[in-house]
DOGUDO-640902 format. One line per 3 residues: number of its first residue (from 1); their letters; for each residue z, x, y of C-alpha. Coordinates in nm, 3 decimals, always signed. Example, Ala and Ser with C-alpha at 12.3 -4.5 7.8 and 13.67 -1.06 7.14 Angstrom:
<recs>
1> as> +0.780 +1.230 -0.450  +0.714 +1.367 -0.106
</recs>
This chain:
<recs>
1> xxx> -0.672 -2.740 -0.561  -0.812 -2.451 -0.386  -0.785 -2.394 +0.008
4> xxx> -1.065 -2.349 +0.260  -0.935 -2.037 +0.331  -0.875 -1.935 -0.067
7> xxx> -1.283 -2.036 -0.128  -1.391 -1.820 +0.156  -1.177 -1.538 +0.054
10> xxx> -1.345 -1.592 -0.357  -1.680 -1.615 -0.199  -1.671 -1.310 -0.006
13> xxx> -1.567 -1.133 -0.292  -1.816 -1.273 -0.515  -2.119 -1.174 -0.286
16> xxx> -1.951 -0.842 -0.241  -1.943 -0.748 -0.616  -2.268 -0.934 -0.639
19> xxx> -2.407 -0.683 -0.442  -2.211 -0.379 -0.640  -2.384 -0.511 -0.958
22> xxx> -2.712 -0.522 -0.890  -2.789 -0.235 -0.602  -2.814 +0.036 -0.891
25> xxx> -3.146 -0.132 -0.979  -3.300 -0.016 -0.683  -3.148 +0.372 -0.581
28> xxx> -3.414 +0.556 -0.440  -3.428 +0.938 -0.362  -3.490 +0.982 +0.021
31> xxx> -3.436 +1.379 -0.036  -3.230 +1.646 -0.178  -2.862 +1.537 -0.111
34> xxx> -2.662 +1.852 +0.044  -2.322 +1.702 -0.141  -2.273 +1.695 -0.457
37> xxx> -2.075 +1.352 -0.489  -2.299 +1.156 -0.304  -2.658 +1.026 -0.370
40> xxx> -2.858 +0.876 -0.042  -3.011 +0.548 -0.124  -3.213 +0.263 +0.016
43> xxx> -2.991 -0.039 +0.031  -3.123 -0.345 -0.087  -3.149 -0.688 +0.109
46> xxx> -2.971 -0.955 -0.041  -3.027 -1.340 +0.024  -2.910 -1.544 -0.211
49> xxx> -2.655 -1.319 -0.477  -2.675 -1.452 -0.828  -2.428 -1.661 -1.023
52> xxx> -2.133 -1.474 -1.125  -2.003 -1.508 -1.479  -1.710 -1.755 -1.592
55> xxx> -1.426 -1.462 -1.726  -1.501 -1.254 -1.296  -1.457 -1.605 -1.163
58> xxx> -1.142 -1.623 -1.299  -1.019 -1.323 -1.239  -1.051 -1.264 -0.869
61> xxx> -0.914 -1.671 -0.833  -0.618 -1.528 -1.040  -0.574 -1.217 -0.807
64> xxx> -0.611 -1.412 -0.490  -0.355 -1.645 -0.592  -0.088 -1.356 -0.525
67> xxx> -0.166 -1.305 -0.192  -0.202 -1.742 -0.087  -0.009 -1.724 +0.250
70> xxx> +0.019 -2.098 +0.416  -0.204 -2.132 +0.675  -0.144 -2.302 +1.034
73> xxx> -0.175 -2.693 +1.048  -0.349 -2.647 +1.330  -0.492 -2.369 +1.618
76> xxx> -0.214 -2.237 +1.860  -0.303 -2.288 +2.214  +0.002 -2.119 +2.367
79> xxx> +0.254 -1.833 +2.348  +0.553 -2.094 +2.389  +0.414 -2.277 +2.000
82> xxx> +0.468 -1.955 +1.821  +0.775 -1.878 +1.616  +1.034 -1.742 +1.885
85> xxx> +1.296 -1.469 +1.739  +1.528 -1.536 +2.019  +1.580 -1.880 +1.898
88> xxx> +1.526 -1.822 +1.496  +1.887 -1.894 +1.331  +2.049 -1.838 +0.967
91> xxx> +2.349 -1.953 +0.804  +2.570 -1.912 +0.514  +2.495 -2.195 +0.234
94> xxx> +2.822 -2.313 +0.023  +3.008 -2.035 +0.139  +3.303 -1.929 -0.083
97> xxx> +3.639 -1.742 -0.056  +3.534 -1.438 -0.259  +3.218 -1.275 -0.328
100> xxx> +3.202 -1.017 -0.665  +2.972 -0.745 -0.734  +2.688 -0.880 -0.929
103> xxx> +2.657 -1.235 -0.765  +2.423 -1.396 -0.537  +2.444 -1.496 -0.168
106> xxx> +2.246 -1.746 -0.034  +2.106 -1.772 +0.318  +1.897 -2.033 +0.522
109> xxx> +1.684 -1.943 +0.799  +1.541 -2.201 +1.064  +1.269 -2.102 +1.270
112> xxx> +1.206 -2.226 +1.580  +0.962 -2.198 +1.883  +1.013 -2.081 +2.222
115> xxx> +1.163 -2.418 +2.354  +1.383 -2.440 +2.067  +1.267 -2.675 +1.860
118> xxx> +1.295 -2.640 +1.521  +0.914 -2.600 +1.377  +0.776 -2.819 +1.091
121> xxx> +0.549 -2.579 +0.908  +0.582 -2.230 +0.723  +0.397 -1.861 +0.732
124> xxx> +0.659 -1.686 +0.930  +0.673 -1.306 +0.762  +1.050 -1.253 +0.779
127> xxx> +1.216 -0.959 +0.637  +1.605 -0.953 +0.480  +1.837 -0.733 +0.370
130> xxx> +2.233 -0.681 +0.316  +2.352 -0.344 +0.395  +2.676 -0.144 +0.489
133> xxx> +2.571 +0.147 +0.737  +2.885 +0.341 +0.715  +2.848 +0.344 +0.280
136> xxx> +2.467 +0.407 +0.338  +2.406 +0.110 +0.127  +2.121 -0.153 +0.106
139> xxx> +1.945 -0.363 -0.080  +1.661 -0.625 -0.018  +1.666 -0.981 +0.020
142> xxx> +1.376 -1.226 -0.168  +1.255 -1.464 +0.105  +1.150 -1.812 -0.015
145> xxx> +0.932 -2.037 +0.204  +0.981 -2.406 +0.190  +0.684 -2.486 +0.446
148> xxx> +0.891 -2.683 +0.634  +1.010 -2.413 +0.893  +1.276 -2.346 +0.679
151> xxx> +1.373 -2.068 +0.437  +1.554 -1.940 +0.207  +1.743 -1.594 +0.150
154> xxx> +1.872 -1.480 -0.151  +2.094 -1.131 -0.221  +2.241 -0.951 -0.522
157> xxx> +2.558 -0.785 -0.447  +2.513 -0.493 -0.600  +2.810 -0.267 -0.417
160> xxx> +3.185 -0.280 -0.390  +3.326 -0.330 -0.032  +3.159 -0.472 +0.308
163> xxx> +2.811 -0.582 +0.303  +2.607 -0.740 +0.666  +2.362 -0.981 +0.626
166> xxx> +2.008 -0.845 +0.878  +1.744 -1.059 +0.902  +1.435 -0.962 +1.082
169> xxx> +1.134 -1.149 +1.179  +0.846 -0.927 +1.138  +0.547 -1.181 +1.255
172> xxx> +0.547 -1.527 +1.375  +0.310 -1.736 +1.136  +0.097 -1.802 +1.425
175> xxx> +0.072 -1.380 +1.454  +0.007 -1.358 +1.069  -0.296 -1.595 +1.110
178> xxx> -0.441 -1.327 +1.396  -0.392 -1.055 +1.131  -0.549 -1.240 +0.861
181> xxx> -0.874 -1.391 +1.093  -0.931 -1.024 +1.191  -0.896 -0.845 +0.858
184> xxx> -1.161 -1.075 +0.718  -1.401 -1.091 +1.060  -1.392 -0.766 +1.222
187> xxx> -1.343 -0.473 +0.968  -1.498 -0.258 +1.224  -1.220 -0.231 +1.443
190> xxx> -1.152 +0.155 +1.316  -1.441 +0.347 +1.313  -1.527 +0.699 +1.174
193> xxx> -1.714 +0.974 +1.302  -2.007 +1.161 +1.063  -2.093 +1.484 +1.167
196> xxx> -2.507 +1.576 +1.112  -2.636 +1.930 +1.122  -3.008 +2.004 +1.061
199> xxx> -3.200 +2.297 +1.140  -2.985 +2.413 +1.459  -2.976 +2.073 +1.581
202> xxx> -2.623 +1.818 +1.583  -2.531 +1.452 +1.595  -2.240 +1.285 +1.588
205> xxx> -2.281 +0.905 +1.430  -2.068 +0.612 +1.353  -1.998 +0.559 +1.004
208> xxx> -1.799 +0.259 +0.815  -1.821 +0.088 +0.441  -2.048 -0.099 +0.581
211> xxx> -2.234 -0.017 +0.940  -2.418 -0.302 +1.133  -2.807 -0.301 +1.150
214> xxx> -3.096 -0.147 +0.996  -3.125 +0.211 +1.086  -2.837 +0.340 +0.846
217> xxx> -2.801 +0.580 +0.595  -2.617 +0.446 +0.310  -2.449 +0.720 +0.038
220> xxx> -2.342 +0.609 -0.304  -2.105 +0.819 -0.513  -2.341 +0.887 -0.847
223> xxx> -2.051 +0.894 -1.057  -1.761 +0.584 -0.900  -2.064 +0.408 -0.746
226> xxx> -1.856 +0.394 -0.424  -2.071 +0.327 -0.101  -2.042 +0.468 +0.286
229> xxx> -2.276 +0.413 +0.544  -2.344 +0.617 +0.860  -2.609 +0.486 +1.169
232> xxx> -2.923 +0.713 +1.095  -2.920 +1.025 +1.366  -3.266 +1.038 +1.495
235> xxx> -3.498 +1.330 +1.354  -3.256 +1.357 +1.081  -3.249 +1.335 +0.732
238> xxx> -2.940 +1.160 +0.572  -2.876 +1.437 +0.350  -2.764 +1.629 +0.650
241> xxx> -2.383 +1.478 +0.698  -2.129 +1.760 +0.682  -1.845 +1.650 +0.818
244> xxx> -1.608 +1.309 +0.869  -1.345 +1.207 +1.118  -1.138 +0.944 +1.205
247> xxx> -1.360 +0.782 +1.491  -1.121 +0.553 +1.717  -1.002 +0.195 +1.736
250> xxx> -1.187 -0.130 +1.869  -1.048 -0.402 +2.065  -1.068 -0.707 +1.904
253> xxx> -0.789 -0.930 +2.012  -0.785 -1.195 +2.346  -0.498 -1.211 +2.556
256> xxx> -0.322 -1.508 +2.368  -0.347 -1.310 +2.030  -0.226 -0.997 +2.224
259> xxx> +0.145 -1.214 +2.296  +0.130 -1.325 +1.955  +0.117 -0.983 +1.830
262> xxx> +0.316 -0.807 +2.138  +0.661 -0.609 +2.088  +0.866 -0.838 +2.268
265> xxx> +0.795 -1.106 +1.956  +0.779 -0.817 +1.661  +1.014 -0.685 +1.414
268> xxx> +1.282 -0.867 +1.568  +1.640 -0.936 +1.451  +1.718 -1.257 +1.449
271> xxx> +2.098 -1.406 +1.518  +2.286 -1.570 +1.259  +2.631 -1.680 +1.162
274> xxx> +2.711 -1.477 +0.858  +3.046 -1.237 +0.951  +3.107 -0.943 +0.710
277> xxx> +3.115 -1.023 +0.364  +3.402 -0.811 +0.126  +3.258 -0.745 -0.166
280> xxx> +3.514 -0.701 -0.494  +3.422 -0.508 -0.798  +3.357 -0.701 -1.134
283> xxx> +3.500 -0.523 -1.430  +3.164 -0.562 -1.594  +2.963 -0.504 -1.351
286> xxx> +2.934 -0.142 -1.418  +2.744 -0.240 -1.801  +2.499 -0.366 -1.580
289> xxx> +2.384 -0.049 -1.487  +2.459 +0.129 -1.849  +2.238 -0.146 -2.049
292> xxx> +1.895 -0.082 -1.827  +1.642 +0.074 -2.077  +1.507 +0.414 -2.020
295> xxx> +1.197 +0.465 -1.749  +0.905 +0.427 -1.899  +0.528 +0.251 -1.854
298> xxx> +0.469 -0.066 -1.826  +0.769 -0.206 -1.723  +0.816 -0.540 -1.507
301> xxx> +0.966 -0.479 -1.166  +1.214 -0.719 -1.056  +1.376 -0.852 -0.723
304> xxx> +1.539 -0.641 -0.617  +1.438 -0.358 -0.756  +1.678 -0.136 -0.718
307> xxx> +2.009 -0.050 -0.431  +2.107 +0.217 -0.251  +2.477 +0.308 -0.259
310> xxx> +2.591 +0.672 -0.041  +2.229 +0.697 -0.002  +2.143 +0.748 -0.365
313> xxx> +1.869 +0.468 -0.457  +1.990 +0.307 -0.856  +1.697 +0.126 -1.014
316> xxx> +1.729 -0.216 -1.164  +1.470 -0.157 -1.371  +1.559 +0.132 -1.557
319> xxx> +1.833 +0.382 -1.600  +1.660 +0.639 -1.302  +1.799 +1.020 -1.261
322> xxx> +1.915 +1.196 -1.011  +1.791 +1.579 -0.932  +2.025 +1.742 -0.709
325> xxx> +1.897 +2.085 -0.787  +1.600 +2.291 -0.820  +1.654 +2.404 -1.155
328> xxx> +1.707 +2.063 -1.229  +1.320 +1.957 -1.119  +1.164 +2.250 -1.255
331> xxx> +1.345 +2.196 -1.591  +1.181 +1.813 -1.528  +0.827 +1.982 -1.421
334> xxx> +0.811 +2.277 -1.646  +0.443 +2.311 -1.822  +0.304 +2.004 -1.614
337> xxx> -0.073 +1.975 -1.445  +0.027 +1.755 -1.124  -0.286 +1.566 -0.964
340> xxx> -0.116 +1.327 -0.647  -0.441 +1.131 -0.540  -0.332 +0.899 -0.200
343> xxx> -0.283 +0.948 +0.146  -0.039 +1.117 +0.388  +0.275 +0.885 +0.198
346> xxx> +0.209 +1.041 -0.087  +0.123 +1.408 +0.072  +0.531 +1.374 +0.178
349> xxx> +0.572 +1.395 -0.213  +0.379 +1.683 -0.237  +0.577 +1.899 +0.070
352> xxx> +0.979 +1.790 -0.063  +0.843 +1.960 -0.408  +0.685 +2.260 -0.226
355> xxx> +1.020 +2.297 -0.003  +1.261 +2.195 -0.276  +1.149 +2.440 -0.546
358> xxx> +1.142 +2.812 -0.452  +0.929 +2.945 -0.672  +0.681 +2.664 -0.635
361> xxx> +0.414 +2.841 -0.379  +0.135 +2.739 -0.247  -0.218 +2.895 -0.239
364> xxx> -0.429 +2.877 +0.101  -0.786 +2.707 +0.011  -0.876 +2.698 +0.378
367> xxx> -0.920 +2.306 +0.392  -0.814 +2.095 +0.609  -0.454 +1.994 +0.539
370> xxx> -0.501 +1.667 +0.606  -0.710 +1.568 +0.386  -0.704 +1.867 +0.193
373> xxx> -0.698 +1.978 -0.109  -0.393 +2.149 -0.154  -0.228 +2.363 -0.475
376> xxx> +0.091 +2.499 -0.536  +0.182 +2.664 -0.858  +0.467 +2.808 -1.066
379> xxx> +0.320 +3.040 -1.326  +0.627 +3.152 -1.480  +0.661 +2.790 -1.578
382> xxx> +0.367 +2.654 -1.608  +0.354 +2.419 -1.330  +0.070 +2.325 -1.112
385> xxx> +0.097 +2.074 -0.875  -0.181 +1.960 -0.649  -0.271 +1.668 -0.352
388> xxx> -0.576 +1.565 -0.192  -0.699 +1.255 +0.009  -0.845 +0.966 -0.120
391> xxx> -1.221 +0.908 -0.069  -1.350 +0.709 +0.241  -1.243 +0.552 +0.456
394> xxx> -0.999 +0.783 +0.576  -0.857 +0.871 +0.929  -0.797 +1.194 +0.967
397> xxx> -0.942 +1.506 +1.166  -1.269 +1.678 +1.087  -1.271 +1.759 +0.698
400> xxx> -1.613 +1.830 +0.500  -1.752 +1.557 +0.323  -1.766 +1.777 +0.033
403> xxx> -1.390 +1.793 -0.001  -1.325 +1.418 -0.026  -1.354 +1.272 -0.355
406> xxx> -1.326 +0.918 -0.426  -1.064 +0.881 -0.676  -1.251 +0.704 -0.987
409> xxx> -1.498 +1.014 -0.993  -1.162 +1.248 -0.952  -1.002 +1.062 -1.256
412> xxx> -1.325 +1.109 -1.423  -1.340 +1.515 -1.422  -0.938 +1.511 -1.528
415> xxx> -0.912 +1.549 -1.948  -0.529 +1.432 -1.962  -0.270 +1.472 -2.193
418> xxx> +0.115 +1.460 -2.252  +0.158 +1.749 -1.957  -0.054 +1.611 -1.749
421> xxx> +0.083 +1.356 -1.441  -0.177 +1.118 -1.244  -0.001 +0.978 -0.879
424> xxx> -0.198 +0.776 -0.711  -0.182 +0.534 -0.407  -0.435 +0.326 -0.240
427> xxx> -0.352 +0.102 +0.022  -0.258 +0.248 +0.426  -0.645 +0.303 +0.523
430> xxx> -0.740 -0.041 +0.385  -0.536 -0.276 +0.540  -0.813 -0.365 +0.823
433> xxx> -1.081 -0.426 +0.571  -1.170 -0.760 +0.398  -0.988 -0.861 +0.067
436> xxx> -1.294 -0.791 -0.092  -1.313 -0.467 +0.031  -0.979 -0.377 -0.159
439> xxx> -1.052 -0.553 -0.469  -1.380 -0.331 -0.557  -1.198 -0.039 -0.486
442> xxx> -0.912 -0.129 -0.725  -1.128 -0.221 -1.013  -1.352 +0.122 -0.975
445> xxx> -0.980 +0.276 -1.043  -0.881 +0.057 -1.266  -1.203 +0.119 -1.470
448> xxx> -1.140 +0.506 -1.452  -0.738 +0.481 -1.488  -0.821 +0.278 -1.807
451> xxx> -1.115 +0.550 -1.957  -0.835 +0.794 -1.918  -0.552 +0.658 -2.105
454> xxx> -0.817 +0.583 -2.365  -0.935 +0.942 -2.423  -0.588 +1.070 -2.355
457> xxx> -0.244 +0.800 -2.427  -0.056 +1.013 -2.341  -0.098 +1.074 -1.970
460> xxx> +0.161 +0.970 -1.741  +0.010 +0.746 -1.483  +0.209 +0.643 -1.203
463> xxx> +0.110 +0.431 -0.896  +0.282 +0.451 -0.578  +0.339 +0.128 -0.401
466> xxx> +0.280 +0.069 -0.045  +0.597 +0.114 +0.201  +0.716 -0.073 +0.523
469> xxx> +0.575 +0.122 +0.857  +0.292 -0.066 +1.025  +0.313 -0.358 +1.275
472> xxx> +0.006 -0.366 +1.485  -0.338 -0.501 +1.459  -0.459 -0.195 +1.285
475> xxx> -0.242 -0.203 +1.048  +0.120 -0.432 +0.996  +0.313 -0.475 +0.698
478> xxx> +0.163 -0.826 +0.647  -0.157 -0.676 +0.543  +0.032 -0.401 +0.355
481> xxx> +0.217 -0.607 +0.166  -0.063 -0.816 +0.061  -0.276 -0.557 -0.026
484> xxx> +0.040 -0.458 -0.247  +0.083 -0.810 -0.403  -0.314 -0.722 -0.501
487> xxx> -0.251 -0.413 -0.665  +0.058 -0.488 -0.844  -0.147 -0.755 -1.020
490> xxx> -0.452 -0.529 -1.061  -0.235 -0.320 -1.261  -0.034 -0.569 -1.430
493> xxx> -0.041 -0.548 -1.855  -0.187 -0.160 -1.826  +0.036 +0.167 -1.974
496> xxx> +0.090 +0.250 -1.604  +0.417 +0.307 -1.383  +0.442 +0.102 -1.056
499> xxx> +0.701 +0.267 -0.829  +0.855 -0.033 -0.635  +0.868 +0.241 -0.238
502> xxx> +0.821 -0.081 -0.085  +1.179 -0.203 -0.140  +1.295 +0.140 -0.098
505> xxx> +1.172 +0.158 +0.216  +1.272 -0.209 +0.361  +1.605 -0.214 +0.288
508> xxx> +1.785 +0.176 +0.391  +1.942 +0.257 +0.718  +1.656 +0.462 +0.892
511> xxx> +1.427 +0.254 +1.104  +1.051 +0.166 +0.937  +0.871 +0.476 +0.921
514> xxx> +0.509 +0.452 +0.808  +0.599 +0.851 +0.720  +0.975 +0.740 +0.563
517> xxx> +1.259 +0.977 +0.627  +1.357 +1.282 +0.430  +1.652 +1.142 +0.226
520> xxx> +1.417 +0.821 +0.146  +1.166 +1.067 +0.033  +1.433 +1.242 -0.192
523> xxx> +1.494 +0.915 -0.323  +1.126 +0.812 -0.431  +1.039 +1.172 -0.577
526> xxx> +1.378 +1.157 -0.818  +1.256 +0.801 -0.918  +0.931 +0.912 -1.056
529> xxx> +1.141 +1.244 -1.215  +1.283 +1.007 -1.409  +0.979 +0.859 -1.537
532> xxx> +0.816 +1.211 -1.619  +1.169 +1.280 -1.762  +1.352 +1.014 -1.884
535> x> +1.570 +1.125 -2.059
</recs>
């Protein structure tokens, strides 16, 4: 049986892509369009969207099954019946003498609220991991919830010596159900800014994926079909946008979802009753490691997903390389066309390359560098490498429209090949839209990720997953992760790599970072070496 809250979620996707069907049957030229990658259109009214076929059905109920959270048995009236982290406890369960690399530890949490009573009902977002500071070791914990206000904890040891058990909880259920009402009611809290110039005369509008009223100019990419929408600047044609900004933030919260969602009750640690565990080394725990097959598409992640041990990150997945050295990247990179498609996460990528590699240099195409697009090339081996922004939405500071491509169309102009590498990552500037928001993006890439490895098998095409950072209203790890669980299963079955950042990221020593630290970044750039060179 489906939830209330599941249906809504499958209707407001079906309506959505209803609407994405159906509005190419009525584009309409209102002029000359001054950017190449957009066409202005008349949008369509819409009353009651047609019947959606049987094989779409079952696809988006299938996708929105891996982000079900449990929802609240009823609304929360006061601060004092939300999950307190003061009072939250864990314990060891069947605790034994000795612990060996390779086993399991098991951990129950019970959450409580502010009085102290334990709570009856599930949704907390709690984060876990075991770790050793002074070894710069880590490694994530999989959180079970049992719906009852309790859960469950459980850790690989994957490392030799003394391991800490650090348990955090990120948002109270009743803050989870703030995040989740406002994603799907108010995706107009951020706002952008489009910039109008028309015969000596300026305007500076409000533009979104979709922008309230009547008087808007809507823009369709001709080639993704992805849509933007500005409020119509008076005397004005909508062919005269330039420019686009990040615009600013809307309150949308009340002063009970403010405490819910306030610092005093986020990304907390909770207390527990675990002491320092001593690890001992397994004789064959070392084959582990050794019988991993080599990096390559298509491969399941697990849980974990990988350790870090003296801050070096080993995969679980696959036997992953380490590249201490220069020459030991541009061996990896030598001959390879480089297009990193994402946002500022993946921009990191692009500056430890540019910093690590000498000879890798960059040429000045007087953009914007946050959004750019940037270059930087080795001809004496053969290496271009290259990162721009995904298409809207995207905060950032002024940047011409003409610069930002929307990443389906990108992927469309890009022949592949066996030296040619596609990064992408899509996820940071969604989190405050609608599900269905996400989803249409993720099939237009899909679509065009799939066209590609069909003209060309043998591009390497690696995805980037979303990493720990947020925790406000604007953007929290709760809606990260979710739109993560989305994508994983988007992608799930296709000749693509997933790299697993997010339990990179939620399990080392530096505090969350939406912009992670430079040894994590070291980390995730030698873990997709080792897909482009396995071996």
């Amino acid at each position: 049986m489906w939830t209330r809250k599941q249906l809504l979620l499958l209707l407001g996707c079906l309506g959505y892509m209803a609407v994405f069907f159906y509005r190419f049957l009525w584009l309409d030229d209102l002029g000359k369009c001054t950017q190449p990658h957009f066409k202005v259109v008349k949008q369509p009214n819409f009353t009651d969207p047609p019947t959606m076929v049987t094989p779409m059905v079952s696809k988006l109920l299938e996708l929105l099954k891996n982000i079900d959270w449990p929802e609240l048995p009823s609304a929360v009236t006061h601060f004092n019946f939300s999950t307190s982290p003061q009072n939250c406890d864990y314990h060891l369960v069947n605790p034994q003498d000795t612990y060996r690399v390779g086993e399991f530890l098991d951990v129950l949490i019970t959450a409580r609220y502010h009085n102290g009573q334990p709570k009856n009902y599930g949704g907390d977002f709690f984060q876990a991991k075991l770790h050793n500071t002074k070894m710069k070791a880590g490694v994530t914990g999989q959180v079970k919830d049992h719906g009852n206000g309790s859960y469950s904890v459980t850790f690989l040891l994957p490392w030799p010596g003394e391991a800490q058990v650090h348990i955090r909880l990120i948002h109270s259920s009743e803050a989870v159900d703030v995040l989740e009402r406002k994603r799907e009611s108010h995706p107009g809290k951020v706002y952008f800014n489009g910039y109008f110039h028309y015969n000596g005369s300026s305007a500076v509008m409000e533009c979104n994926v979709q922008v309230l009223g009547n008087d808007v100019c809507t823009y369709l990419d001709p080639v993704s079909g992805d849509k933007w929408q500005c409020v119509r600047p008076q005397k004005m044609p909508c062919n005269s946008l330039i420019y686009h900004s990040m615009g600013s933030y809307r309150k949308v919260t009340n002063a009970l979802e403010d405490s819910l969602l306030s610092e005093s009750v986020t990304d907390k640690t909770i207390s527990g009753s675990i002491p320092s565990l001593n690890v001992t080394k397994d004789q064959g725990s070392s084959d582990l490691i050794s019988k991993l097959p080599t990096c390559k598409p298509g491969q399941e992640l697990l849980q974990p997903s990988g350790f870090y041990y003296e801050d070096v990150w080993t995969s679980l997945v696959c036997r992953g390389r380490h590249f201490p050295h220069p020459s030991d990247v541009l061996g990896c990179l030598k001959g390879k066309d480089i297009h990193m498609i994402g946002d500022s996460t993946l921009r990191q990528w692009f500056e430890y390359l540019e910093r690590f590699i000498p000879s890798l240099k960059r040429i000045d195409l007087h953009v914007n560098y946050q959004s750019g697009p940037l270059i930087a090339v080795d001809a004496n081996a053969g290496l271009v490498m290259r990162w721009r922004a995904h298409g809207l939405p995207l905060r950032t500071t002024k940047t011409m429209m003409s610069d930002l491509h929307y990443e389906a169309a990108h992927l469309a102009g890009i022949g592949g090949g066996p030296d040619t590498v596609i990064v992408l990552t899509l996820w940071a500037h969604f989190t405050n839209y609608p599900v269905r928001v996400y989803l249409e993006r993720l099939e237009r890439v899909r679509e065009a990720i799939s066209a590609l490895l069909f003209r060309s098998p043998e591009t390497t095409v690696i995805i980037k997953s979303a990493n720990t950072g947020y925790k406000s209203i604007f953007g929290s790890d709760w809606l990260s992760l979710q739109l993560d669980m989305l994508m994983r299963a988007m992608f799930k079955g296709m000749g693509v790599i997933i790299l697993d950042v997010w339990d990179m990221t939620s399990c080392h020593y530096l505090p969350d970072n939406i912009h992670p630290g430079p040894p994590v970044i070291k980390n995730e750039v030698d873990l997709m070496l080792s897909y482009i060179c396995p071996h």
